[in-house]
N, C-alpha and C positions, 0 to 999 in steps of 0.2 A: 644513647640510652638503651640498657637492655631490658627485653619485655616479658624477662624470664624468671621466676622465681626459684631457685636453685633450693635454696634451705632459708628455715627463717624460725624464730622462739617468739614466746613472747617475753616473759617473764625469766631475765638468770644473767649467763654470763657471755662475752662474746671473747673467746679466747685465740690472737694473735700469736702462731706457733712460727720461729725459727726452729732449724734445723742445722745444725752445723756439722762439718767432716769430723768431727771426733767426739759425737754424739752413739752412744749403746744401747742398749736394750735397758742395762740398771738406771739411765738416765731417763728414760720415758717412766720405768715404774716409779721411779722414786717422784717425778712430774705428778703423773695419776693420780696416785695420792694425796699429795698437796695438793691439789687443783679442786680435788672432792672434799677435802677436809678441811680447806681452808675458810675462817669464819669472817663473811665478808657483810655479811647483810644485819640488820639491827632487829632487837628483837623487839616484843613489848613495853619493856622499859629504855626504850631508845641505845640498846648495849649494843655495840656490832657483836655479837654473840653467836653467828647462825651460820652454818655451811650452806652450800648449793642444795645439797640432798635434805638437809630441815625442812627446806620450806618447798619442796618439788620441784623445784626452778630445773632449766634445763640448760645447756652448755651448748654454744657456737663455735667449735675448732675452726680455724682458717689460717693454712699456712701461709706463712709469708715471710720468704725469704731474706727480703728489705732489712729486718729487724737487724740484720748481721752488718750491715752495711758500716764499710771504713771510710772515715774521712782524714784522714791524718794527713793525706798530700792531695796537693790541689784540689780543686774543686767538682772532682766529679768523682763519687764514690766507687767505691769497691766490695765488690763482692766476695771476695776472695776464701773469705771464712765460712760463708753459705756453703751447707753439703751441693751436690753436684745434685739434678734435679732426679735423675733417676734412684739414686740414693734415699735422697727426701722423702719422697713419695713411699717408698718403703716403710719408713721410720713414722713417718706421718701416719700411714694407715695400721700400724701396730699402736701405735701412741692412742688414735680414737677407738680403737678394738679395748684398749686398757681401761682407760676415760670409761666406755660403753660398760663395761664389765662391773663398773662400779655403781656407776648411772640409768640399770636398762631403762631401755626405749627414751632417754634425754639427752641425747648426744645426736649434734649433726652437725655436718663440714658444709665448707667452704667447696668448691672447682678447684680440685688441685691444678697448678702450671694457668692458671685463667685469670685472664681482667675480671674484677668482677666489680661489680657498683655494689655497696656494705651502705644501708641506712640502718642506724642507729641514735635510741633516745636513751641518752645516760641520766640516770641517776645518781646523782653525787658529784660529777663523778669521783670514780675512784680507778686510777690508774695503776695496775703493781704489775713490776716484772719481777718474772718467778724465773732463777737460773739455776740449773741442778749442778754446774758447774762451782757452785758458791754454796752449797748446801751445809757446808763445814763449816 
């Protein structure tokens, strides 16, 4: 159990970033965007009608590699499609610098390359994966 509290919100989104080897720069802005624009929370007349930035909420980036993970032969996944960790890291910290640009001061990460213990109380929930790869 770790007795350290890294980053934490109260109120928004906790967002699960893969990175993959053939991931760009137009791929993290086009991300940014969406991610800020995207209307996920309900307004007064119970509409999901509401971005992150309506209502102040603030944003938890945490990379995590995992996301890439292949299963297509036997039983023990692969990674293979995961950017390389030094790569990542790059990408990652351009990706939260975009997120921030849009969100000041409601953007905070995860321990990039770290175990980290993630408590979370969902609302909804509501799970989307967002792929700028599929944006077409």
């Amino acid at each position: 159990m770790h007795d350290r509290v890294f980053s934490e919100i109260d109120e928004g989104l906790l967002v699960l970033v893969g990175i993959t080897h053939e991931d760009q720069e137009e791929d993290l802005d086009w991300l940014a965007i969406k991610l800020t624009n995207m209307r996920l929370f309900s307004n007064e007349n119970d509409k999901i009608n509401l971005c992150v930035s309506d209502l102040g909420y603030e944003i938890l980036l945490v990379s995590q590699f995992t996301l890439f993970a292949s299963t297509k032969k036997g039983n023990r996944p692969s990674f293979i499609d995961a950017a390389r960790p030094e790569n990542a890291r790059v990408l990652f910290e351009l990706f939260t610098q975009k997120v921030a640009n849009r969100l000041p001061n409601k953007v905070k990460t995860g321990c990039f390359g770290e175990d980290m213990q993630i408590d979370t109380q969902l609302d909804g929930p509501v799970s989307i994966q967002i792929d700028s790869k599929q944006r077409n």
